[in-house]
Kinemage of the C-alpha trace (Angstrom):
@kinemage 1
@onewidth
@group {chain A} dominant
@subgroup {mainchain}
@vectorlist {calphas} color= white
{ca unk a 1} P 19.962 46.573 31.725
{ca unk a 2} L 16.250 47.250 32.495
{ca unk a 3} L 13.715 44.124 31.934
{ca unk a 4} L 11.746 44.284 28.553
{ca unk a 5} L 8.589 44.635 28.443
{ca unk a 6} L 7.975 40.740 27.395
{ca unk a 7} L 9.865 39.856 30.521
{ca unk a 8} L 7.662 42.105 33.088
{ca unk a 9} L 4.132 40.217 31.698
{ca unk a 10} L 2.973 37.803 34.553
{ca unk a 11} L 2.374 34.493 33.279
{ca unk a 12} L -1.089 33.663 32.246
{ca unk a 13} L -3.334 31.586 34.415
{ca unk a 14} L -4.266 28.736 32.423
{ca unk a 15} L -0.121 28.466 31.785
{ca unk a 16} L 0.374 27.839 35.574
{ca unk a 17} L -2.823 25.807 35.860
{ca unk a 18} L -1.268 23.610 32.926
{ca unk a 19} L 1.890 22.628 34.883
{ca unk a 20} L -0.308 21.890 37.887
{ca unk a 21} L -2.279 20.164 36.066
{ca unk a 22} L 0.436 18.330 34.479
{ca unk a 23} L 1.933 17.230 37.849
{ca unk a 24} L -1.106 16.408 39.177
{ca unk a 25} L -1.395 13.453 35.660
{ca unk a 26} L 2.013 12.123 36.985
{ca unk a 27} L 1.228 11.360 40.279
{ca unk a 28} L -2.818 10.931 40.282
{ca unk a 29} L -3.918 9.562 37.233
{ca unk a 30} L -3.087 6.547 35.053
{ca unk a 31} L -2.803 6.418 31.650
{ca unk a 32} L -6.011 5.398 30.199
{ca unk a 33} L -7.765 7.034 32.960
{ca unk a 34} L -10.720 9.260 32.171
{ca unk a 35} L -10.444 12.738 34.181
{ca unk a 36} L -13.430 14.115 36.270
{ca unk a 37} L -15.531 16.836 34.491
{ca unk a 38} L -14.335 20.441 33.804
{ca unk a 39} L -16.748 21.637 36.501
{ca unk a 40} L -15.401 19.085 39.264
{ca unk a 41} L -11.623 20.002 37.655
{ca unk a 42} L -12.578 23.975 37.671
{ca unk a 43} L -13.575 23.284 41.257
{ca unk a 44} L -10.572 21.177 42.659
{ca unk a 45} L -7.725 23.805 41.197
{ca unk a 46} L -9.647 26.628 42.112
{ca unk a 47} L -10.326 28.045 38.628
{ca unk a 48} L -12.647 29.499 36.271
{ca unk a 49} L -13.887 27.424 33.834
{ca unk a 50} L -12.589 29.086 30.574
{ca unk a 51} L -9.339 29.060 31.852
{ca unk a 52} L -9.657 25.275 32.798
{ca unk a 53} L -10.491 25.065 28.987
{ca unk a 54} L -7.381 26.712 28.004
{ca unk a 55} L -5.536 24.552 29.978
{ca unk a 56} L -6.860 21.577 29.046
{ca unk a 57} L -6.491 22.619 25.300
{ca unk a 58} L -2.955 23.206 25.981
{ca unk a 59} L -2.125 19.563 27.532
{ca unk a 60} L -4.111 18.244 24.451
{ca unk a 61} L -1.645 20.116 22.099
{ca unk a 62} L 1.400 18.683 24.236
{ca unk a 63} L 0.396 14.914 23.654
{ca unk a 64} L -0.463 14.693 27.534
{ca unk a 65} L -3.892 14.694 27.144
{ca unk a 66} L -6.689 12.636 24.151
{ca unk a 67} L -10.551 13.859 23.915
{ca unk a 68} L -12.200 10.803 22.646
{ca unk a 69} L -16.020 10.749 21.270
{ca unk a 70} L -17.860 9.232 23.798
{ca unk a 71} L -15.882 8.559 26.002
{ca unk a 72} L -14.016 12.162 27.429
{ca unk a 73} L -10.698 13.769 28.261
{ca unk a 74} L -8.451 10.632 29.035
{ca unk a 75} L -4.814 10.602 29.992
{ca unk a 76} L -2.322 10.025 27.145
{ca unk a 77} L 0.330 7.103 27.005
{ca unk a 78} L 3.728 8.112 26.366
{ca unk a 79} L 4.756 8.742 23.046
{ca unk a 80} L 6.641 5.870 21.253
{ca unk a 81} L 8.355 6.992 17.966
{ca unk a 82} L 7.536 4.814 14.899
{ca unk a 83} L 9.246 5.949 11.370
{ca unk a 84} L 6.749 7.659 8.957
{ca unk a 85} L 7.603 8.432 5.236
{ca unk a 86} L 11.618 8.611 5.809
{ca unk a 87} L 12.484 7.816 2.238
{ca unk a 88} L 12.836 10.944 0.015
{ca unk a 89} L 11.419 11.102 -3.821
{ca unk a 90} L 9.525 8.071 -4.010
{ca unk a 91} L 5.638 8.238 -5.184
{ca unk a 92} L 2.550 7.750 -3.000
{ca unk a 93} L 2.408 3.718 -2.623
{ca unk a 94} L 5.306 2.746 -3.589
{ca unk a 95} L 7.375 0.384 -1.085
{ca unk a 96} L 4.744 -0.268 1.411
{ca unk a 97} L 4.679 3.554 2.989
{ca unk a 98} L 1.899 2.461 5.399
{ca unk a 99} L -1.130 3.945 3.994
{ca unk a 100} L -4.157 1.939 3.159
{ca unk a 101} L -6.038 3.067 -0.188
{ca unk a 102} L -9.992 3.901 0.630
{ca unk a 103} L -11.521 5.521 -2.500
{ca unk a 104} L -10.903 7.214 -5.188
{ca unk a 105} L -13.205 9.388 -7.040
{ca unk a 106} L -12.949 11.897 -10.508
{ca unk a 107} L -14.531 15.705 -9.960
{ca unk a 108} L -13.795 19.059 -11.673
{ca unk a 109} L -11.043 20.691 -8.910
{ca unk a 110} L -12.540 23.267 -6.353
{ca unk a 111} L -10.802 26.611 -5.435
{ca unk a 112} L -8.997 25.382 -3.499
{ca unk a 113} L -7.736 21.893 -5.281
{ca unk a 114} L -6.460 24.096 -7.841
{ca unk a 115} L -4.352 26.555 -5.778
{ca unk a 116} L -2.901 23.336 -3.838
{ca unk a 117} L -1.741 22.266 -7.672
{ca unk a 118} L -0.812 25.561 -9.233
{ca unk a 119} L 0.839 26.418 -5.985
{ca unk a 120} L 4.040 23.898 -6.251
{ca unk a 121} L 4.465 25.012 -10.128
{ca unk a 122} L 7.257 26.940 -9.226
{ca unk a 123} L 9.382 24.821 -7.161
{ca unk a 124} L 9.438 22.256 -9.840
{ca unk a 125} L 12.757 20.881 -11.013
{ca unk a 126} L 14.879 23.421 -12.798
{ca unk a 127} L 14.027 23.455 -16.387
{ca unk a 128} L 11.169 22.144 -15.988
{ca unk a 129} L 7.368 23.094 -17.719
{ca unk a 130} L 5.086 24.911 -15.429
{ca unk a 131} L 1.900 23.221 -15.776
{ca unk a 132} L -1.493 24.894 -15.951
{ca unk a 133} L -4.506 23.761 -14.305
{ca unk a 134} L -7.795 24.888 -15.563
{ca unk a 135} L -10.985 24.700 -13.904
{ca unk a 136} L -12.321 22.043 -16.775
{ca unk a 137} L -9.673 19.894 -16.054
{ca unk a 138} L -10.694 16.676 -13.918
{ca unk a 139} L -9.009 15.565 -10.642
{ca unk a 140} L -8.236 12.115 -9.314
{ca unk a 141} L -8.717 12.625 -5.677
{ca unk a 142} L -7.342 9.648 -3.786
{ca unk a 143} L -7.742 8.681 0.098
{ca unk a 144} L -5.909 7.030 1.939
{ca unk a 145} L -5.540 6.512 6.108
{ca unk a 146} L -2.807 5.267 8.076
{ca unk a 147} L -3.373 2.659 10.915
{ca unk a 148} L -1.275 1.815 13.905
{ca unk a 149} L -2.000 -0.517 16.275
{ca unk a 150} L -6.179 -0.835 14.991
{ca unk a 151} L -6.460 3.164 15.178
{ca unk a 152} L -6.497 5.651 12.435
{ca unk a 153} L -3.769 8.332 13.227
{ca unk a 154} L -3.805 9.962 9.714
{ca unk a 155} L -5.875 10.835 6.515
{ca unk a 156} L -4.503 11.675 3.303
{ca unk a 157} L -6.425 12.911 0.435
{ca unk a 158} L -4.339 12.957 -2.725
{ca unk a 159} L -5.145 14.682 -5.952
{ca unk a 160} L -3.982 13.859 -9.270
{ca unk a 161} L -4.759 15.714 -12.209
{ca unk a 162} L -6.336 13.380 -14.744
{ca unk a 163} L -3.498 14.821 -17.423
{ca unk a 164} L -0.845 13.075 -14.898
{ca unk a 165} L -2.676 9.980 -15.346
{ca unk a 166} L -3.731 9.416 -18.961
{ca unk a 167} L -3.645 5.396 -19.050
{ca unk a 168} L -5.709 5.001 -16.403
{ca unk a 169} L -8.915 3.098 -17.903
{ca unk a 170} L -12.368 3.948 -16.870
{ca unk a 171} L -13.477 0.339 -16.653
{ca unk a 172} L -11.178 -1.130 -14.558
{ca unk a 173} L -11.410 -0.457 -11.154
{ca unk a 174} L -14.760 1.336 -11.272
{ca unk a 175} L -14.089 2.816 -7.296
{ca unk a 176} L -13.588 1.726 -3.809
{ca unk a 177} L -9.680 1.090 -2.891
{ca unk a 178} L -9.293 -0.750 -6.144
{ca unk a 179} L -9.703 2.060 -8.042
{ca unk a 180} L -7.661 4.224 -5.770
{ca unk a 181} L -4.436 2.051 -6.485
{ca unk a 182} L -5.172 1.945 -10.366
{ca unk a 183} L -4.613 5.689 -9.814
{ca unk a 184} L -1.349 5.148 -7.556
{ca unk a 185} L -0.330 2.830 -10.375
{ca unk a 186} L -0.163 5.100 -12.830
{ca unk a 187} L 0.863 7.754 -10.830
{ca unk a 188} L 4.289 5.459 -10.326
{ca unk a 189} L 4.587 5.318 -14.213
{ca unk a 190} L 6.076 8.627 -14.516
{ca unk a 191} L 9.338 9.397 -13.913
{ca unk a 192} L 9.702 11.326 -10.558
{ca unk a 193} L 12.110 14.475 -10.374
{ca unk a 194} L 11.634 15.446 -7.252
{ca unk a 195} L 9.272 16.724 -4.111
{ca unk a 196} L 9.141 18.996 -1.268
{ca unk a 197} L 6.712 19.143 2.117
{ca unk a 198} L 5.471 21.152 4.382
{ca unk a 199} L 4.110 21.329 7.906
{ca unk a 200} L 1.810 23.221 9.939
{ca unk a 201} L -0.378 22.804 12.809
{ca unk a 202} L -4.205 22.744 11.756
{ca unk a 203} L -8.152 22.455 13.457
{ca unk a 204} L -9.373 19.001 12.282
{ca unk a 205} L -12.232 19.928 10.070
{ca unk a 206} L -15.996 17.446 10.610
{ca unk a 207} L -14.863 14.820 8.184
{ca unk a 208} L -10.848 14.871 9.137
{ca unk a 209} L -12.186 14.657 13.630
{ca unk a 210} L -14.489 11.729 12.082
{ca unk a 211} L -12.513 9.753 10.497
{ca unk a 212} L -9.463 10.167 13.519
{ca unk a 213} L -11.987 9.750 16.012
{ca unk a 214} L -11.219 13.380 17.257
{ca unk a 215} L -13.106 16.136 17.927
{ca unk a 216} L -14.086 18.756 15.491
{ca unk a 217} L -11.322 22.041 15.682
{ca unk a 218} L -9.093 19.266 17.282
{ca unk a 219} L -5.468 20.127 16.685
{ca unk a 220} L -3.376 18.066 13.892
{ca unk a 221} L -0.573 18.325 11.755
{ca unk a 222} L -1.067 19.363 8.145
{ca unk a 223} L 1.591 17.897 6.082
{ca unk a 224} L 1.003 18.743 1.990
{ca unk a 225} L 3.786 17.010 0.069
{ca unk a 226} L 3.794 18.075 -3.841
{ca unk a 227} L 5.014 15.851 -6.447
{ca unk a 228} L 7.393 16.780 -9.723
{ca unk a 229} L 7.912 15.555 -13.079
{ca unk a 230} L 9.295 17.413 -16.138
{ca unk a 231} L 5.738 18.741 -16.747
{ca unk a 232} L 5.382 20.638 -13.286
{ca unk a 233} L 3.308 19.148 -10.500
{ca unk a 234} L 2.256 15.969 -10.932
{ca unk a 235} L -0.007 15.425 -7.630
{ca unk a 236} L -0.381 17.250 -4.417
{ca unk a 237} L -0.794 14.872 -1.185
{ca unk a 238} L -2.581 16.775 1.925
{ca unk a 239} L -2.575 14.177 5.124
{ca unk a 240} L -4.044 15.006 8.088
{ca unk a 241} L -1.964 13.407 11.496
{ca unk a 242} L -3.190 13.711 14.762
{ca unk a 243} L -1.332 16.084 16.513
{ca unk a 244} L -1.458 14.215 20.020
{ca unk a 245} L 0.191 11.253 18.571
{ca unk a 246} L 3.088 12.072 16.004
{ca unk a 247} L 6.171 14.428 16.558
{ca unk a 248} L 8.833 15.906 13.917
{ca unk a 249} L 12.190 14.700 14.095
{ca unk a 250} L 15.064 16.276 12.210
{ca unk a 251} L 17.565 14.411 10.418
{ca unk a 252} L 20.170 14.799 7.663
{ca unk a 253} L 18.177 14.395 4.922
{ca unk a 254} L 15.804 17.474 6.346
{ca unk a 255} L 12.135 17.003 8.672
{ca unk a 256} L 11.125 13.200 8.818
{ca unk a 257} L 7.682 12.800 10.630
{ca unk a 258} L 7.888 10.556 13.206
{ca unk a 259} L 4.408 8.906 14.577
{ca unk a 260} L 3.545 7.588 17.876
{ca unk a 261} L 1.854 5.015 19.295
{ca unk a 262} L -1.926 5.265 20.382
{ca unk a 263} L -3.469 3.839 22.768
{ca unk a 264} L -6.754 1.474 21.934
């Protein structure tokens, strides 16, 4: 049987240069250790720049490698999993998940707010109501990060329809994270039938590479987890992990996110 033609394309530069490159961070470089600059690495392997670059991004991707503001291209500890969000069904905030409320503030939705809520409408419990979000409709939208060991490896902004939370007062809790746990409260009044998550890989946007002390276009994992009652979807939670510190583990129950320790 003749080769295909997948099998007969050479393997691209920055590809090789990566497992160099990842040799040469097992034997020459500590962890912690801040790498020379791309035109001193471009130099030593022999390389053009741009496909230094690719490399680099590549290693990045892998966990190997952390850009940090300030401070440069550093080598990456090992990764150390850590249990994230295993139990299934249960609301945002309930049981100590491990997020930290930050704000919480009421707006009409955007665009895009509303096709993250309309979206889950039909993978709501069977027999349920498919709920209707209008453009005049207010939404809570909560946020929330996740801290391990003093770092912020993950931002969540959560957005509840103000229909979902009708006993929420506007008095108490004015804002700041008191407010945004009067809106988790209520939120863990209603009865919860169910939930469902996705994954995909993402470019940390300005305020998401802030906020994780990454780099704008940064690579992290976009988990959106949508939440069902009898009325349809009842909140829509879209966290942002860093991508060099967390993995996905499978397990019986389906994906469990796993995240990994980070070093200070």
């Amino acid at each position: 049987m003749g080769t295909t033609q997948l099998e007969s394309v050479p393997e691209p530069k920055y590809w090789h240069l990566k497992t160099v490159l990842s040799e040469a961070l097992d034997h020459d470089f500590a962890v912690g250790e801040i790498l020379p600059n791309e035109r001193e690495l471009a130099a030593r392997f022999g390389v053009a720049r741009a496909t230094l670059r690719q490399a680099l991004e590549q290693l990045e991707l892998e966990g190997r490698l952390q850009r940090r503001r300030g401070v440069g291209t550093t080598v990456a500890p090992p990764r150390v999993g850590v249990a994230v969000g295993s139990a299934r069904h249960s609301w945002p905030g309930e049981s100590a998940d491990g997020w930290e409320a930050v704000d919480a503030a009421e707006a009409l939705p955007t665009a895009a707010v509303l096709k993250l809520l309309a979206a889950g409408c039909g993978s709501a419990a069977p027999g349920s109501a498919s709920a209707v979000f209008a453009a005049d409709q207010p939404v809570h939208t909560v946020r929330r990060t996740r801290v391990t060991e003093g770092q912020v490896v993950a931002a969540e902004l959560l957005y509840v329809p103000a229909a979902s939370v009708p006993g929420l007062s506007a008095i108490d809790a004015p804002a700041g994270p008191a407010r945004a746990r009067a809106v988790l409260r209520e939120l863990q009044r209603l009865a919860l039938d169910g939930q469902d998550r996705s994954v995909e890989l993402g470019s940390a946007r300005a305020d998401d590479a802030k906020e994780l002390d990454r780099l704008p276009g940064a690579p992290v994992l976009l988990v959106t987890t949508r939440y069902f009652t009898a009325g349809g979807t009842a909140a829509v939670s879209v966290a942002t992990y860093r991508a060099d510190t967390c993995r996905l583990t499978f397990g019986d129950e389906g994906v469990e996110i796993t995240e990994t320790r980070v070093a200070s």
